[in-house]
C-alpha positions as CSV (number, residue, x, y, z in Angstrom):
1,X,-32.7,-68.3,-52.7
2,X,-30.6,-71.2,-51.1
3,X,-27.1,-72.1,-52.4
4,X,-26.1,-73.6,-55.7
5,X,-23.7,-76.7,-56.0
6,X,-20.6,-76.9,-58.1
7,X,-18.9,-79.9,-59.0
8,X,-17.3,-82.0,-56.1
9,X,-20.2,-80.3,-54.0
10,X,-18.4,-76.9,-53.0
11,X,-20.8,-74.3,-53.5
12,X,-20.9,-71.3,-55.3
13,X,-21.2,-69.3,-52.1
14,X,-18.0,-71.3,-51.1
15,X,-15.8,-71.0,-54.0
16,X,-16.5,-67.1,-53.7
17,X,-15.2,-66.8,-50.7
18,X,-12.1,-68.9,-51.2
19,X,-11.4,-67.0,-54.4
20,X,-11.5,-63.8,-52.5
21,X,-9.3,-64.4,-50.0
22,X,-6.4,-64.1,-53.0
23,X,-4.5,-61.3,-52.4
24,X,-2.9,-61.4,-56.4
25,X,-5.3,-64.0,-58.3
26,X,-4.3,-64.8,-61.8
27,X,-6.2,-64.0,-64.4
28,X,-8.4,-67.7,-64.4
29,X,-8.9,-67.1,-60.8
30,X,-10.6,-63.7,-60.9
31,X,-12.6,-64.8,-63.9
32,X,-14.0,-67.8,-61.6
33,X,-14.3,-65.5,-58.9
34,X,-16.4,-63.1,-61.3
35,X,-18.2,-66.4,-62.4
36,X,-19.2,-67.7,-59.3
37,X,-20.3,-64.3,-58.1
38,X,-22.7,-64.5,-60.9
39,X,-23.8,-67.7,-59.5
40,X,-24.4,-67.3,-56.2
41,X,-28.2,-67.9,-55.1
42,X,-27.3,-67.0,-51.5
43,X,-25.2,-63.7,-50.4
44,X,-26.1,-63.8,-46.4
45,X,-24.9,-67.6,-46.8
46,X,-21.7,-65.9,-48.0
47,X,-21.5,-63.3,-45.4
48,X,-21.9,-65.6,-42.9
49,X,-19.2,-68.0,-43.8
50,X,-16.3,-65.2,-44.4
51,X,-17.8,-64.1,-40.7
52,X,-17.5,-67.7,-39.9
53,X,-13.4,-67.7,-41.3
54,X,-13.0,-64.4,-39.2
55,X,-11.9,-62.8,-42.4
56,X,-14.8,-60.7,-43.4
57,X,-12.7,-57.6,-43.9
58,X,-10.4,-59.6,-46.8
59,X,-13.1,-61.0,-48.4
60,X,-15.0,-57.9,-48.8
61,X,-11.7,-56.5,-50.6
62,X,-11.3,-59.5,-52.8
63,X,-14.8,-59.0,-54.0
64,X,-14.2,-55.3,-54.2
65,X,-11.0,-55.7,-56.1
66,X,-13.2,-58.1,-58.7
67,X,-15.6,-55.3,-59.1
68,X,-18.3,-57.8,-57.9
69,X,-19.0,-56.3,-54.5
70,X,-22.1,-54.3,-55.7
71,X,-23.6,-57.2,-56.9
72,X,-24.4,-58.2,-53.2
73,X,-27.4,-57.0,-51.7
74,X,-27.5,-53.6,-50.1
75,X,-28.0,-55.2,-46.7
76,X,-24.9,-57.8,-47.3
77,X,-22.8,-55.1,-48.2
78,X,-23.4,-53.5,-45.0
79,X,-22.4,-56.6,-43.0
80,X,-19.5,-56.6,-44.5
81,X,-18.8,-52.8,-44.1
82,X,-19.9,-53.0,-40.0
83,X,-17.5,-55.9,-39.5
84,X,-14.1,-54.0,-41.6
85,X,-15.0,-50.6,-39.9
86,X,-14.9,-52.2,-36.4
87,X,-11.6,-54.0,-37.8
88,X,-10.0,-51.1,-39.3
89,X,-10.9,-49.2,-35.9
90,X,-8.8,-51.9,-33.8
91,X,-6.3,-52.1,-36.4
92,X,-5.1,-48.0,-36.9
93,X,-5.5,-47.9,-32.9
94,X,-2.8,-51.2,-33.0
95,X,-0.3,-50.0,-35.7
96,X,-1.1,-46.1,-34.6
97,X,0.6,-46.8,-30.8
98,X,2.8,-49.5,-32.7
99,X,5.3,-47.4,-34.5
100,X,6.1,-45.2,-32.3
101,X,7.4,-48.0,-29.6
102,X,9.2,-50.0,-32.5
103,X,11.1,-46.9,-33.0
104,X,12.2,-46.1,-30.1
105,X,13.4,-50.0,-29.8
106,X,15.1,-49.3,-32.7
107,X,17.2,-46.2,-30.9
108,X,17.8,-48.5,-28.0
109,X,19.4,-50.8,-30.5
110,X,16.8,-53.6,-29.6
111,X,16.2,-55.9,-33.1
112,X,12.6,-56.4,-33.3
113,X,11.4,-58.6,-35.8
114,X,7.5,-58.5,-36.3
115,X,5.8,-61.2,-37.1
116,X,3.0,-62.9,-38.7
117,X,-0.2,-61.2,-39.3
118,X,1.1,-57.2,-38.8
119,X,4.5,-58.3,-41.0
120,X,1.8,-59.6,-43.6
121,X,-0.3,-56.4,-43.6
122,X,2.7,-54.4,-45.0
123,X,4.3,-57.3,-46.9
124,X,2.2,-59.7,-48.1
125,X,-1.6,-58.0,-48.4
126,X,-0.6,-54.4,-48.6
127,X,-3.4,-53.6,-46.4
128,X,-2.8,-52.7,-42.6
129,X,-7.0,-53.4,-42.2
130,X,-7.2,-56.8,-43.8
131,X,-8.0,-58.7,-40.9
132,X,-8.3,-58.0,-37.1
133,X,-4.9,-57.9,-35.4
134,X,-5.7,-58.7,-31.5
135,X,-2.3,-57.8,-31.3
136,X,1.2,-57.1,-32.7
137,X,3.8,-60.1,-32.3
138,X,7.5,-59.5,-32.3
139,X,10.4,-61.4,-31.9
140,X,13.4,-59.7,-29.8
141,X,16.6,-61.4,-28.5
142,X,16.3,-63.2,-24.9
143,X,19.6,-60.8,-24.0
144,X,17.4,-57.8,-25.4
145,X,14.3,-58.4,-22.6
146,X,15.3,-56.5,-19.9
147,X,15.4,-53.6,-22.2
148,X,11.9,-53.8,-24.1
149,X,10.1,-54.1,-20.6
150,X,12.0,-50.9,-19.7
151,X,10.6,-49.4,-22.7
152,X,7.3,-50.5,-22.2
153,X,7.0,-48.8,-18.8
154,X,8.3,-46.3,-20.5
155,X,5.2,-45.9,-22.2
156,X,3.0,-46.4,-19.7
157,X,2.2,-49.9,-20.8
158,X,1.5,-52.6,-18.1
159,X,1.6,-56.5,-18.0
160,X,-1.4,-59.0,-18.3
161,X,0.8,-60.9,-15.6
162,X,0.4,-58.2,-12.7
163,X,-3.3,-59.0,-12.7
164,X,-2.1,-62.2,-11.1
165,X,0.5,-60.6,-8.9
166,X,3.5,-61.2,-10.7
167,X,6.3,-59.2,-12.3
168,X,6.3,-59.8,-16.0
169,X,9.9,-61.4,-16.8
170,X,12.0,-64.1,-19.3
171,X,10.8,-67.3,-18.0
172,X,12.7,-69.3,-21.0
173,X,12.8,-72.6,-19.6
174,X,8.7,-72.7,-19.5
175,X,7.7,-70.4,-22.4
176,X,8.7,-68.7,-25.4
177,X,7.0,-65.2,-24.9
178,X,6.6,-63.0,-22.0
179,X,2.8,-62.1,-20.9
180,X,1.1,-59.3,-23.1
181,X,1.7,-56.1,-22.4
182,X,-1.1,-53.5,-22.6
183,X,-1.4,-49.8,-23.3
184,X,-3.4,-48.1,-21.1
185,X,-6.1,-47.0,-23.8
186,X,-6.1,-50.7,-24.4
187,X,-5.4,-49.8,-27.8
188,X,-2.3,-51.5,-28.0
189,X,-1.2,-54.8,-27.4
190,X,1.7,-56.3,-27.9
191,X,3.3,-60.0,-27.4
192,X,6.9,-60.5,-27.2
193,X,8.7,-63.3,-27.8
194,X,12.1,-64.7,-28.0
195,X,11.3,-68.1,-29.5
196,X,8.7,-69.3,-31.5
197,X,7.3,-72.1,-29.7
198,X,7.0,-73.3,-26.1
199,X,9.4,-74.6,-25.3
200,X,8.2,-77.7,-23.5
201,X,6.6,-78.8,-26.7
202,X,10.0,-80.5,-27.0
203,X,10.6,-79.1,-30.5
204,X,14.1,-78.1,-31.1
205,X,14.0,-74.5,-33.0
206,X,17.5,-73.4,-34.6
207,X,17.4,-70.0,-33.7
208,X,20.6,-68.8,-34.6
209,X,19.6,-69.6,-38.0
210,X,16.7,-68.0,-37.9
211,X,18.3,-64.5,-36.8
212,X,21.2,-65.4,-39.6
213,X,18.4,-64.6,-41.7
214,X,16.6,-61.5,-40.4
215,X,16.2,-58.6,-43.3
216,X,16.0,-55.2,-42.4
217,X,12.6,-53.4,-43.8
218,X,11.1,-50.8,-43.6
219,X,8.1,-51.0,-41.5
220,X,5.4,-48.2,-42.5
221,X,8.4,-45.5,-42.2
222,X,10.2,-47.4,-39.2
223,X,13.0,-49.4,-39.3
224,X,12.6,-53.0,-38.4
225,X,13.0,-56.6,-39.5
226,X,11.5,-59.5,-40.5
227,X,12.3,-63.6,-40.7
228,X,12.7,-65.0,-44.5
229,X,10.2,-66.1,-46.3
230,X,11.1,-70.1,-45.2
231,X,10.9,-69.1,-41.6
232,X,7.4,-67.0,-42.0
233,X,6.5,-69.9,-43.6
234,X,7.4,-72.5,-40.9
235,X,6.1,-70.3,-37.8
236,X,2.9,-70.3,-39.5
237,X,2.7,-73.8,-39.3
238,X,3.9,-74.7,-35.8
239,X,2.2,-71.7,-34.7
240,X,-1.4,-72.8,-36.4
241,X,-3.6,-73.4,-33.5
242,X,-5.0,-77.0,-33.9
243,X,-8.6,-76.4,-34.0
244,X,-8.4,-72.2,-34.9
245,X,-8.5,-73.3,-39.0
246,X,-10.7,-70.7,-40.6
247,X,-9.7,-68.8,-43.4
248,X,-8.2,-66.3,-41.3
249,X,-5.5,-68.2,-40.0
250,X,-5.2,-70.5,-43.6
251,X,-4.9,-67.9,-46.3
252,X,-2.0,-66.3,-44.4
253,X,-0.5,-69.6,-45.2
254,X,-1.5,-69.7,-49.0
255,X,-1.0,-65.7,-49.7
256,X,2.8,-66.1,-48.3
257,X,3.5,-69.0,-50.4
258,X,2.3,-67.3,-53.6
259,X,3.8,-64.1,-52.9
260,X,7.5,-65.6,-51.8
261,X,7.1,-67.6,-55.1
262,X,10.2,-68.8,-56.7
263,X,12.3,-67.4,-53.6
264,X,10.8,-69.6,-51.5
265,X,13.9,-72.1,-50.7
266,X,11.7,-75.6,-50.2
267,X,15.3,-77.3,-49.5
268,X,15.8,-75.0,-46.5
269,X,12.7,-75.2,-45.2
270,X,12.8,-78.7,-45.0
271,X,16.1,-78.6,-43.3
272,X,14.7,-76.9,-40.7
273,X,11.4,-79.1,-40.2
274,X,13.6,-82.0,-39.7
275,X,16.3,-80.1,-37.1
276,X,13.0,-79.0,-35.6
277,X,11.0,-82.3,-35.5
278,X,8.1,-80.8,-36.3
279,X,6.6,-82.9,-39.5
280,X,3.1,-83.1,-38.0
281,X,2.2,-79.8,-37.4
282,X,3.6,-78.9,-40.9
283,X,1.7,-81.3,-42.3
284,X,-1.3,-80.5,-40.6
285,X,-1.0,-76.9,-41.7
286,X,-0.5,-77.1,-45.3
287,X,-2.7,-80.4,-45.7
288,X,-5.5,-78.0,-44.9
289,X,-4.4,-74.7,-46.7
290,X,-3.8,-77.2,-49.6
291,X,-7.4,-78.5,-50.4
292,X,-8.8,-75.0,-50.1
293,X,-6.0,-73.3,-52.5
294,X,-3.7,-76.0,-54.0
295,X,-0.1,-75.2,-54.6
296,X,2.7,-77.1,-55.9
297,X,5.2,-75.6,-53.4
298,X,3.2,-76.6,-50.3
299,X,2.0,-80.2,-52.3
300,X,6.2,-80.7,-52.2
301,X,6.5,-80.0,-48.7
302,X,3.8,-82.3,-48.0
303,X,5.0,-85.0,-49.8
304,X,8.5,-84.4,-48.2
305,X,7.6,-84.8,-44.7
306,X,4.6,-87.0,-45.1
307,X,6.7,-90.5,-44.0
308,X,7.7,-88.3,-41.1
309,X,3.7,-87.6,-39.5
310,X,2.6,-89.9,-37.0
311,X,-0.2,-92.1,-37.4
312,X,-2.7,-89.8,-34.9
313,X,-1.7,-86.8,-37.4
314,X,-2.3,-88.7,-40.7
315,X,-5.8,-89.8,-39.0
316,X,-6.6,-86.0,-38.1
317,X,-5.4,-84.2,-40.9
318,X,-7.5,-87.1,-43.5
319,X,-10.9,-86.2,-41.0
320,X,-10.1,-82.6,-41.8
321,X,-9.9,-82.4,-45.0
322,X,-12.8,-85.0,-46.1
323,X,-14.8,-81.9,-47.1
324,X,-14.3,-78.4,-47.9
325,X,-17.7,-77.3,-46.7
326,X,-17.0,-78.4,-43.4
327,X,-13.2,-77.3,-43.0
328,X,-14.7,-73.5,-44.3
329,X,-16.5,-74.1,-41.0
330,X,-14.3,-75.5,-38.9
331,X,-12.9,-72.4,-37.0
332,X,-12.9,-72.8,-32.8
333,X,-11.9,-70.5,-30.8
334,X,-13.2,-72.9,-27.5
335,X,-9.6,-73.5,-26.4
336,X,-9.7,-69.4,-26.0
337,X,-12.5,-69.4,-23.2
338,X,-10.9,-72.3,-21.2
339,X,-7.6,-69.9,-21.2
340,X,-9.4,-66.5,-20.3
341,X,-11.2,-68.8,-17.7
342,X,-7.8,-69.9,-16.1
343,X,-6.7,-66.4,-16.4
344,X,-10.2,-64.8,-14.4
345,X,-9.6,-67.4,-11.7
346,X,-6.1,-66.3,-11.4
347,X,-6.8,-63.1,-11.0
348,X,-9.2,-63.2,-8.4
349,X,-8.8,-64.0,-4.5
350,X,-12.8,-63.4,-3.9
351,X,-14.1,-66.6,-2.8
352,X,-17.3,-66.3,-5.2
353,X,-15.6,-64.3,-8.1
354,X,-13.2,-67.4,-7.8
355,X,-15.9,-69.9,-7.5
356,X,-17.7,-69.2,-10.6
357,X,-14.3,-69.0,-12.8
358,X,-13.5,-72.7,-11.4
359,X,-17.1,-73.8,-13.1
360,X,-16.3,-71.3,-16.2
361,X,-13.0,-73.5,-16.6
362,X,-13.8,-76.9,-15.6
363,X,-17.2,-76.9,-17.6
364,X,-15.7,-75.5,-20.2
365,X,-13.2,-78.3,-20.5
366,X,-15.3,-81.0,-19.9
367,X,-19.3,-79.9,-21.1
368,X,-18.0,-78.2,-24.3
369,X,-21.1,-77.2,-26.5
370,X,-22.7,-79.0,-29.7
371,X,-21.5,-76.9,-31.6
372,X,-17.4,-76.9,-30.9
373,X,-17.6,-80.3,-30.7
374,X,-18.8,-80.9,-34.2
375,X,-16.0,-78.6,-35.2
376,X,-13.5,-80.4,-33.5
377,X,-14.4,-83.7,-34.7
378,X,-15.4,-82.3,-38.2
379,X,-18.7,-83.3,-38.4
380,X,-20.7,-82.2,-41.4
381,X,-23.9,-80.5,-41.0
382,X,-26.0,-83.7,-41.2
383,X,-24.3,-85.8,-39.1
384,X,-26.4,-88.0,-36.9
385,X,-27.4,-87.3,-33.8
386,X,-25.4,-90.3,-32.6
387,X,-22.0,-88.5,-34.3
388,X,-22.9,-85.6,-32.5
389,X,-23.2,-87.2,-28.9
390,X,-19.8,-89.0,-29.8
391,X,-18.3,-85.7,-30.5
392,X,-19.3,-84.0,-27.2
393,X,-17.8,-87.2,-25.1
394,X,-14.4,-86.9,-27.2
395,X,-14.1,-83.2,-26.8
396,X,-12.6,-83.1,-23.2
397,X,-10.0,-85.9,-24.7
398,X,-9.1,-83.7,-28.1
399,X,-8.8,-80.5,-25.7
400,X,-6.9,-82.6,-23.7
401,X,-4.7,-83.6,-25.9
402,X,-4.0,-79.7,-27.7
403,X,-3.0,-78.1,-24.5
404,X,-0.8,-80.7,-23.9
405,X,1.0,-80.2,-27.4
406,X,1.2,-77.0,-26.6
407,X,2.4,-77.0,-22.9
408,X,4.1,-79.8,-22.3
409,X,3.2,-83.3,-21.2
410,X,3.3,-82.3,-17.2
411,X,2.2,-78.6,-17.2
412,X,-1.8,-78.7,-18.3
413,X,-2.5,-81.5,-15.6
414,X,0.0,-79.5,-13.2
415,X,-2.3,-76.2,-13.9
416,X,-5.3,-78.2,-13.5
417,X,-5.1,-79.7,-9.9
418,X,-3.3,-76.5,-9.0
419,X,-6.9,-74.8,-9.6
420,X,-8.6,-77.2,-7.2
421,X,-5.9,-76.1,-4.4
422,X,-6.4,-72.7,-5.1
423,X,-10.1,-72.8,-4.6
424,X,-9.7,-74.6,-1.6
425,X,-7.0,-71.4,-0.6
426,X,-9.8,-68.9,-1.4
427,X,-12.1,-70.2,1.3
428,X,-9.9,-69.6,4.3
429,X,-10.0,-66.2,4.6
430,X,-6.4,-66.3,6.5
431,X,-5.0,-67.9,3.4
432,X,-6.6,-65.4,1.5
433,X,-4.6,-62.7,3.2
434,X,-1.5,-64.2,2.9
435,X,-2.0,-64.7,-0.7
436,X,-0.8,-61.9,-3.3
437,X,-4.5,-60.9,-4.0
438,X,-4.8,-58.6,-6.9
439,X,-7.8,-55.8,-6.4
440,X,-9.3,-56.1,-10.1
441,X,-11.0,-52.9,-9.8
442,X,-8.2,-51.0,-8.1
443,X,-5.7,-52.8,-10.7
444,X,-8.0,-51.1,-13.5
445,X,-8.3,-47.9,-12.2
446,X,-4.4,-47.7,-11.5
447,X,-3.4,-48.0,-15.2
448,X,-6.5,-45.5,-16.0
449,X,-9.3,-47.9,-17.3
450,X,-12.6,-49.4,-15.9
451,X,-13.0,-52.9,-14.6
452,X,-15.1,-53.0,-17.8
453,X,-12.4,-51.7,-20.6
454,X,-10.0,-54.0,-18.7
455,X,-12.1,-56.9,-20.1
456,X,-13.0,-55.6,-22.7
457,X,-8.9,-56.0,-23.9
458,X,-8.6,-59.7,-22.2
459,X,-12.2,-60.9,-24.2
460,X,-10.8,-59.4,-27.1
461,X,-7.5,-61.6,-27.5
462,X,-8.1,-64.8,-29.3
């Protein structure tokens, strides 16, 4: 059976799985949701694009919630169930080695606020398995740093940044978080941050506001804190990667909203876009969350920034959101791969290991497949084959062009030339020595993994 059309084009298949990505749908929602259930001609065609929107778990317990699950075929359902169980596995093995640390951060009288997706789990969704946490974000004081990386070691935790040779510590003036830190089950993984945002992005974050806000909760029987609603709401925004913009990252940004409701102060939250300067990627954001799940909170912000965006972002954002069916399938995680590339050829002093990272990066960056190109232009399905060679030629520029939002003007082109000296380094084996070369293997078996499970934890952070 193929897929029916509803009006405006958007499927039935396609209005299911936007429906059940509402954590609380009204009443007319969950009848449409039971509707287009009944209509659906195609249930692979829906696993495929929750798979697609990373957010097969969620949807699964939308449809559950609807009483409409069983209607899916016996080999669907299982899909679905394969894809929460590995989830849920990842997810008790995060929160399960979480708790414990947050308390004792707690005792050391660290604040920790936690952030987006685990904060949502507990807050927003009521389900700690709703989606797949590659790790859990918190947001601790820059005077309070010292301390949490004492912690860490003292639970055996090490530092992505000692695969490279270097001591993890506050580097405030380049970034806004310090390197992962790792469990050495690998079952826990946890990003700290003392800001929000690079900080060579050049946006100016008021921070003291932000902690003038914190709210004690309590966190799954530990005490901790989170940002108000109008901050949650705002780091979701700046924080949206520009070409990650599945449902998974989207309907974080359309369950807050809803569930803040009438608390949510839309005056203060514009205050701090414009202290912050960041109008486009605000706009970007809720442009997108907006044609999948309108709302007239988000439609106001919109409209309240809009005179703000800059011509490139009021290009982008209108190419994004042309059609539904092909924002559903927009997610990329291709700007993930060119990091983990940089990372492997950090990491390695071995001439050949080194050697074939350098082509894993560079080709990467600048022979990006069919396939994440159309995404990152938005191309629909049957574009030409003309559109799709366009694509693939803009795709080192619009890569380009993200890393630099993200870094900084000077620091992408800074990282990449420093990768051509460095390969030049690794073949003179007396530079080599003098280097701080890093043993992979030995670095695995030290904190009590395989070279293997080591990998295993990097591959698995988006």
């Amino acid at each position: 059976m193929t897929a029916r059309a509803l009006a405006g084009g958007v499927t039935a298949e396609e209005r299911l799985v936007v429906l059940a990505t509402l954590v609380a749908p009204t009443a007319d929602e969950r009848a449409e949701l039971v509707l287009s259930a009944a209509r659906v001609g195609d249930w692979a065609a829906v696993f495929d694009l929750a798979a697609q929107g990373a957010t097969a778990p969620l949807v699964a317990a939308g449809l559950r919630n609807a009483k409409v699950f069983d209607v899916a075929p016996t080999s669907v359902r299982a899909n679905f169930e394969t894809v929460a169980g590995a989830v849920a596995d990842v997810n008790r093995a995060r929160l399960a080695g979480a708790l414990p640390l947050l308390r004792r951060l707690h005792e050391a009288g660290v604040r920790v606020v936690v952030l987006k997706g685990m904060l949502f789990a507990a807050e927003v969704y009521g389900d700690p398995l709703y989606k797949r946490m590659n790790d859990i974000d918190i947001l601790v004081e820059l005077a309070d740093i010292d301390t949490v990386i004492e912690i860490y070691r003292e639970f055996g935790m090490f530092s992505v940044s000692e695969l490279l040779g270097k001591a993890p510590k506050a580097r405030e003036r380049r970034t806004h978080h310090l390197p992962s830190f790792v469990s050495r089950d690998g079952g826990l993984v946890v990003g700290t941050h003392w800001g929000l945002i690079t900080p060579l992005a050049g946006y100016t974050i008021d921070y003291a506001a932000i902690w003038s806000r914190v709210r004690e909760i309590d966190y799954y029987g530990v005490r901790a804190s989170a940002m108000s609603h109008e901050d949650n709401l705002h780091h979701l925004c700046i924080h949206l990667p520009y070409y990650k913009t599945g449902l998974r990252e989207l309907a974080d940004i359309w369950n807050l909203v809803r569930f803040a409701g009438a608390e949510l102060d839309i005056e203060l939250l514009l205050a701090e876009i414009d202290k912050a300067g960041s109008h486009n990627l605000v706009f970007h954001a809720l442009s997108l969350a907006e044609l999948l799940v309108p709302n007239p909170l988000c439609a106001k912000v919109i409209d309240a920034v809009a005179s703000k965006v800059t011509a490139f972002y009021r290009y982008d954002v209108a190419r994004k959101t042309r059609s539904v069916r092909t924002l559903l399938r927009s997610r990329s995680t291709h700007t993930a791969r060119i990091e983990k590339a940089y990372l492997e050829f950090n990491a390695t002093q071995a001439p050949g290991e080194k050697l074939a990272r350098f082509r894993a990066l560079w080709s990467n960056l600048l022979v990006v497949p069919g396939a994440e190109a159309a995404k990152m232009s938005s191309l629909p399905a049957d574009a030409t084959v003309l559109a799709r060679a366009g694509a693939r030629v803009a795709a080192p520029y619009r890569l380009t062009r993200v890393f630099q939002r993200d870094l900084g003007p000077w620091l992408f082109p800074a990282a990449l030339v420093k990768t051509v000296v460095d390969l030049g380094i690794a073949a003179v084996p007396r530079a080599r020595r003098a280097g701080q070369a890093v043993d992979i293997d030995a670095f695995a078996a030290g904190v009590g993994m395989t070279r293997g499970q080591l990998q295993a934890v990097l591959d698995g952070q988006e």
